[in-house]
C-alpha positions in Angstrom: 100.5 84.2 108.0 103.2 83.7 110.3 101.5 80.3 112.0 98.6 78.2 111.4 95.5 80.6 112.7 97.8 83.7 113.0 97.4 86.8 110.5 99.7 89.6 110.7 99.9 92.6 109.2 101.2 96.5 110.0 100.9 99.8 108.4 103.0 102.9 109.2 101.3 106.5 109.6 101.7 110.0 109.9 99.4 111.0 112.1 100.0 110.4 116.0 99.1 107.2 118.1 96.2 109.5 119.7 94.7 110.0 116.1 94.8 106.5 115.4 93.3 105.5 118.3 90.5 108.2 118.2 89.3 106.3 114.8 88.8 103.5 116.7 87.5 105.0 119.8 84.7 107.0 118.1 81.6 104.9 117.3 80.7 107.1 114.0 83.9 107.1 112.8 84.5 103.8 113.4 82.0 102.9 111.5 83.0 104.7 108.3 85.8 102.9 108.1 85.6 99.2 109.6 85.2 96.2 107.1 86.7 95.6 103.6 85.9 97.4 100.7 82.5 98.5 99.9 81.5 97.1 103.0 78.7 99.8 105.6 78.1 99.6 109.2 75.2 99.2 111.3 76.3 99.7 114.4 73.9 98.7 117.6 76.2 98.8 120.6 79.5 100.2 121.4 81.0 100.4 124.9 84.2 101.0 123.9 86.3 100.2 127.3 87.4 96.6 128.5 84.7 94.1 129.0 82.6 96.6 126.6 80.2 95.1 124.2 80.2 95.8 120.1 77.5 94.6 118.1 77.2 95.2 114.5 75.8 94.6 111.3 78.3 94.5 108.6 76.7 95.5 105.0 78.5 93.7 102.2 78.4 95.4 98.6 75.6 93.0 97.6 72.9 93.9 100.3 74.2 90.5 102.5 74.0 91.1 106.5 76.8 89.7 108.8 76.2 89.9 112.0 78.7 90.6 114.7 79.1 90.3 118.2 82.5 91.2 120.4 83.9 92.1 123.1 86.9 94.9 124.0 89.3 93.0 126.6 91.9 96.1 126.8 91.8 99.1 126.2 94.8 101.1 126.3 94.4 105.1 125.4 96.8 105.5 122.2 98.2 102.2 122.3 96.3 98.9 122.2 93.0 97.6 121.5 92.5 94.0 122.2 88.9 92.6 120.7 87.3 89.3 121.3 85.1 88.2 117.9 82.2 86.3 119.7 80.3 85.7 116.8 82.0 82.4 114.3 84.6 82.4 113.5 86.1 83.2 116.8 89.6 85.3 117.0 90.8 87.7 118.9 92.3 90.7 117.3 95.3 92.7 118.7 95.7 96.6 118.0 99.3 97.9 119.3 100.0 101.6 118.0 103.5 102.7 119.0 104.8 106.2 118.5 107.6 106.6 115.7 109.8 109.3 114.6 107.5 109.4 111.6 104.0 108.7 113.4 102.8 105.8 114.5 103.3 101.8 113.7 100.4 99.7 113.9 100.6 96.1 114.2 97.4 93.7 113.7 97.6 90.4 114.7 94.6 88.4 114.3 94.4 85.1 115.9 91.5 82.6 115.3 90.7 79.7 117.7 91.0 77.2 115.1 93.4 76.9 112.4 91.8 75.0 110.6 89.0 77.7 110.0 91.7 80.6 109.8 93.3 78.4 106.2 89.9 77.6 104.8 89.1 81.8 105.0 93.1 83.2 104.9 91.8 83.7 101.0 89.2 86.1 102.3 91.2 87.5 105.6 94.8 88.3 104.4 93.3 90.5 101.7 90.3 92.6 103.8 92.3 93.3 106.5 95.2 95.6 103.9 91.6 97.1 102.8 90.3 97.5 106.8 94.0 99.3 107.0 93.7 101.1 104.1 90.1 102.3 105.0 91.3 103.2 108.2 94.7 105.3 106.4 92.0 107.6 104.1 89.9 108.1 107.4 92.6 109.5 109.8 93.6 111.6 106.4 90.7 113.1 106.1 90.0 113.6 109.7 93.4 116.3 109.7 92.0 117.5 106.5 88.4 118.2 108.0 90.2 119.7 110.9 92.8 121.7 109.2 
């Protein structure tokens, strides 16, 4: 955590910025892949564009149901995804994908309203969001491989 309520992480692929972005574009697909480990996704609205709603149920392993409610505030094709988490704790997560020689980087910044909330949970955060990435890494794999 680079400041108090900040989380950062990044991930470097091979597949293009346009690949990358379609897994977060596409409402099935993002589905399949969004959450920790073991977690499932009930999705009930997706208007993926700025000032779109997203309302979910996340599944946790053990049969628990978490809520969610956000907003997109920017939408960028193949380079940015900026979401607003309505539903506590409130953050706002940054998605910037930026063409490389090798693919794409993507940075993650997550940034929670209050700190204080953001070091009670960084236990829980720091950890499921290198799983969210990792999810998202066997996804767009598969995706080529499905379309190769």
């Amino acid at each position: 955590m680079s400041s108090p309520g900040i989380f950062r992480t990044s991930r470097q692929f091979e597949e293009s910025p346009a690949a990358i972005f379609e897994a977060f574009a596409d409402a099935a697909t993002l589905a399949s892949w969004w959450g920790p480990d073991g977690f499932r996704n009930e999705f009930q609205e997706f208007d993926f564009r700025p000032g779109g709603s997203w309302k979910f149920v996340m599944v946790g392993p053990d049969g628990r149901r978490y809520p969610n409610e956000s907003a997109f505030s920017r939408v960028e094709p193949a380079s940015l995804v900026v979401i607003r988490h309505l539903s506590p704790p409130s953050f706002t997560l940054t998605i910037e994908l930026t063409a490389t020689h090798g693919g794409t980087r993507l940075e993650w910044t997550q940034e929670f309203e209050e700190p204080e909330v953001a070091a009670a949970i960084r236990h829980i955060v720091e950890p499921a969001n290198e799983q969210n990435l990792d999810r998202l890494a066997a996804e767009v794999a598969a995706g080529l491989a499905r379309e190769a």
